[in-house]
N, C-alpha and C positions, 0 to 999 in steps of 0.2 A: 912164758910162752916163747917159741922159739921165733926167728926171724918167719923159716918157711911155715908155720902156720898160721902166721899171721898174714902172709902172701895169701894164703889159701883162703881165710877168714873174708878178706878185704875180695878179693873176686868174687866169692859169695853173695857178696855183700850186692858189687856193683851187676851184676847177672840180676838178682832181685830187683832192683832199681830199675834197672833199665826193662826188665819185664812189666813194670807197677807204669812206665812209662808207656809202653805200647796200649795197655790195655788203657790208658788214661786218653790214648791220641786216639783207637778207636772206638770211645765212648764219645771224644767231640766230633770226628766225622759224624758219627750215626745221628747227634744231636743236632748236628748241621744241616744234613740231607733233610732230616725232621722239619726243620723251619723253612727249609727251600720250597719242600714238597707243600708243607701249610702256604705260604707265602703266594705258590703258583694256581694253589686249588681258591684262594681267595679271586685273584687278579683274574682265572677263569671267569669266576663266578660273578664278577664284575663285568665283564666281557659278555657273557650268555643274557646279563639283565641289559645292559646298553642294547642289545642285536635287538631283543624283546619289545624293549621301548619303541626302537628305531621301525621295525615291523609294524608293531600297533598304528604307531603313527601313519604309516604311511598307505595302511588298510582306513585308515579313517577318511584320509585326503582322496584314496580310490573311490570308496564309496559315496563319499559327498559328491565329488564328480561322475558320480552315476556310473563304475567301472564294476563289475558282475566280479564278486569271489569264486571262485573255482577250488574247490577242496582236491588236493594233491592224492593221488592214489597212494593205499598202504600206508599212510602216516594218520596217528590221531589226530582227528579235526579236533578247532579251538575254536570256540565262539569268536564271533568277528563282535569287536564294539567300538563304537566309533567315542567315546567317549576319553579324554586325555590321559594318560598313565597314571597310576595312582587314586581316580576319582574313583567315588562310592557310586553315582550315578548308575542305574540304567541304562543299556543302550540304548538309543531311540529307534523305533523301529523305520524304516524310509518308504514314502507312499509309493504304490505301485506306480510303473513309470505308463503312463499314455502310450499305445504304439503308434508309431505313426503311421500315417495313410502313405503306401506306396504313391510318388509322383508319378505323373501320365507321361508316357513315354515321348519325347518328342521326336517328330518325323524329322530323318535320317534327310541333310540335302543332297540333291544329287550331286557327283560327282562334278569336280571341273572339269576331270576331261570330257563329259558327256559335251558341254555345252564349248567344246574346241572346235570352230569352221572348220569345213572342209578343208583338207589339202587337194587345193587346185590353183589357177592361177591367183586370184585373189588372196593367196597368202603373200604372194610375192610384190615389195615395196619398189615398183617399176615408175620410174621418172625422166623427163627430158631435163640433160645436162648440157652445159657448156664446157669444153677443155678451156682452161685461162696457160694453163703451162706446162712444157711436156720437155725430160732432163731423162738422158740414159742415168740407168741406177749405176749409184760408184761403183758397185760390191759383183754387181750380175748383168754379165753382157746384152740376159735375151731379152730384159726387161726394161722399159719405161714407167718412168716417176710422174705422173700426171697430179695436176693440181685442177680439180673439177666443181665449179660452181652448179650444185644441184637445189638452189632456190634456201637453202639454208644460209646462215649468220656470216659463216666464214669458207671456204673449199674445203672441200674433202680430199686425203692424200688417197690413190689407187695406184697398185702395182701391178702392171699390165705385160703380158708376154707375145704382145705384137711388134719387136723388135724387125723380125725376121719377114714379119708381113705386109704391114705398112711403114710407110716411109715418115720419119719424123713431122714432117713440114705437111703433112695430109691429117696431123692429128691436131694442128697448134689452130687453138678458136674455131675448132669443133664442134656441133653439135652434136651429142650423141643421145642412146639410150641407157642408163644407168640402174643398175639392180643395187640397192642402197640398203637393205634389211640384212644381207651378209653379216656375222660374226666379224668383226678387225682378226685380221694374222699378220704377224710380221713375216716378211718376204725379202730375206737376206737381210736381217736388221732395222726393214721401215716397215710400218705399219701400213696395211692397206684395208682402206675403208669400205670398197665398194666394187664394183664390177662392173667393165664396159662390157656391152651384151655384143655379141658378132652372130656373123653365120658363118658357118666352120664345116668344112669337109676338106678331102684328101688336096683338092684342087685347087684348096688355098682357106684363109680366112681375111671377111669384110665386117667392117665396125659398120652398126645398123644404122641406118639415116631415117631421124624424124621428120614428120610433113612441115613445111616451111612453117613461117610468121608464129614457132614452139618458143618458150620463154623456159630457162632453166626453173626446174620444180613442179612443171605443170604435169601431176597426174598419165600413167597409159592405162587404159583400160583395155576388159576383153568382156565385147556384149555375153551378155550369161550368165554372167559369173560376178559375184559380188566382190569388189576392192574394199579388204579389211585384212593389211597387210601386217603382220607382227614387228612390233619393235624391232628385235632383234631374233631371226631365224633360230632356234634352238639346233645346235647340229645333230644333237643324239636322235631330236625328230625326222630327221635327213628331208626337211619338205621338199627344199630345194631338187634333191637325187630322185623325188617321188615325181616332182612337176618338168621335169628336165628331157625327160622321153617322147614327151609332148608339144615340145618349142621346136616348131620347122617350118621354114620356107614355103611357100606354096610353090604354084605351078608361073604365078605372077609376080614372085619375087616379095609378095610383103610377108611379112613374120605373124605365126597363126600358131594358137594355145589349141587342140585338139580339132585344127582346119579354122578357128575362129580369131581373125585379124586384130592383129595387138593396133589398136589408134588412141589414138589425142581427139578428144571428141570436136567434131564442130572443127577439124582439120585436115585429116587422113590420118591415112595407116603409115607405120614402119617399115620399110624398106631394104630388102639386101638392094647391093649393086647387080651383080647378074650372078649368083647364087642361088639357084631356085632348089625347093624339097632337101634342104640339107639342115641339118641341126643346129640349132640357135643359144649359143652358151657364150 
């Protein structure tokens, strides 16, 4: 045999070979995919019995806690049994459940606001004070820093804008009338607790003077009208803006809630200096 047919022989050869090889490599793939695909359809199947279990189960914990089955539209219903996975048991069936007796409805109470006093002067927490100390404010020329003992523990701070009106030395050891339910504001930095009450017009303004032998704290009244003054004024209530149209002067100079004279019982009335019929804020 010559060289070149023996060349030719031997490629023969390896062409066959390496064909016997492919069809041997695509015999293990297919046998491969074979045991992946068994492999997957078990570990499914494992999968779909655990989900089964886990369901039963937990139709069983629904029902004992008295939770109603609801069968799902378009899907085969499955007997509900309350019995553990695996057991031969019957279900038990669950006695009907008692309904209850609707409770009696209870009466609805009336609103707070219903039972809120009137906005009149009797909201307003009106008392006879003392000035103990009166300092211009560092921050604001027009105003005075007053320190006012109104029958409470310690003074009260009030920032007052009678700079322009009264003279310092007319306010020191004072007695005044004091509106003390106000909201606190601060007023360039200090807080102010309360309000000296005046009478105010174009003409000028006068801080109100109570009837002598008054002690800081003691109560003003206005006959009519009941004192039950709030804590603290809510401002979105605006009582104050409501009752404020109605604080004026008479024709005699005392200070009058709708004509009716603000007094200290068992003393007198409140007093402008000669400020008559003009508004009292």
């Amino acid at each position: 045999m010559s060289s070149i047919e023996r060349i030719k022989q031997n490629a023969d050869l390896a062409k066959q070979t390496i064909q016997e090889l492919k069809n041997e490599l695509n015999f293990l793939n297919k046998e491969y995919n074979n045991i992946l695909a068994r492999e997957l359809r078990e570990e499914n199947a494992r999968l779909l019995a655990a989900v089964e279990e886990a369901k039963a189960h937990l139709v069983k914990l629904e029902v004992k806690n008295g939770i109603p089955q609801i069968p799902v539209p378009n899907q085969t219903s499955r007997p509900v049994t309350t019995t553990a996975v695996g057991s031969s048991e019957p279900p038990k069936e669950e006695p009907p459940k008692a309904q209850k007796e609707p409770k009696p409805k209870k009466d609805k109470k009336p609103k707070e606001a219903s039972l809120e006093p009137p906005v009149d002067i009797g909201r307003l927490d009106l008392r006879i004070a003392k000035v103990e100390d009166v300092q211009k404010h560092p921050d604001a020329d027009s105003l005075y820093v007053l320190k006012i003992n109104c029958g409470e523990d310690k003074p009260r701070t009030v920032c007052s804008g009678l700079v322009k009106h009264v003279p310092i030395e007319e306010l020191r050891d004072r007695t005044v009338m004091l509106l003390c339910n106000l909201k606190p504001v601060k007023m360039r930095g200090i807080t102010s607790e309360a309000m000296v009450m005046c009478a105010s017009s174009d003409q000028g303004v006068e801080v109100l003077t109570p009837p002598s032998g008054c002690t800081p704290g003691e109560p003003v009244h206005c006959e009519g009208y009941t004192r039950q003054p709030d804590p603290v004024m809510n401002p979105k209530k605006k009582i104050f803006e409501t009752v404020a149209p109605d604080l004026l002067t008479d024709a005699t100079l005392r200070a009058c809630y709708k004509g009716v004279p603000l007094t200290v019982p068992h003393k007198g009335a409140i007093v402008a200096k000669s400020l008559a019929n003009v508004p009292v804020k």
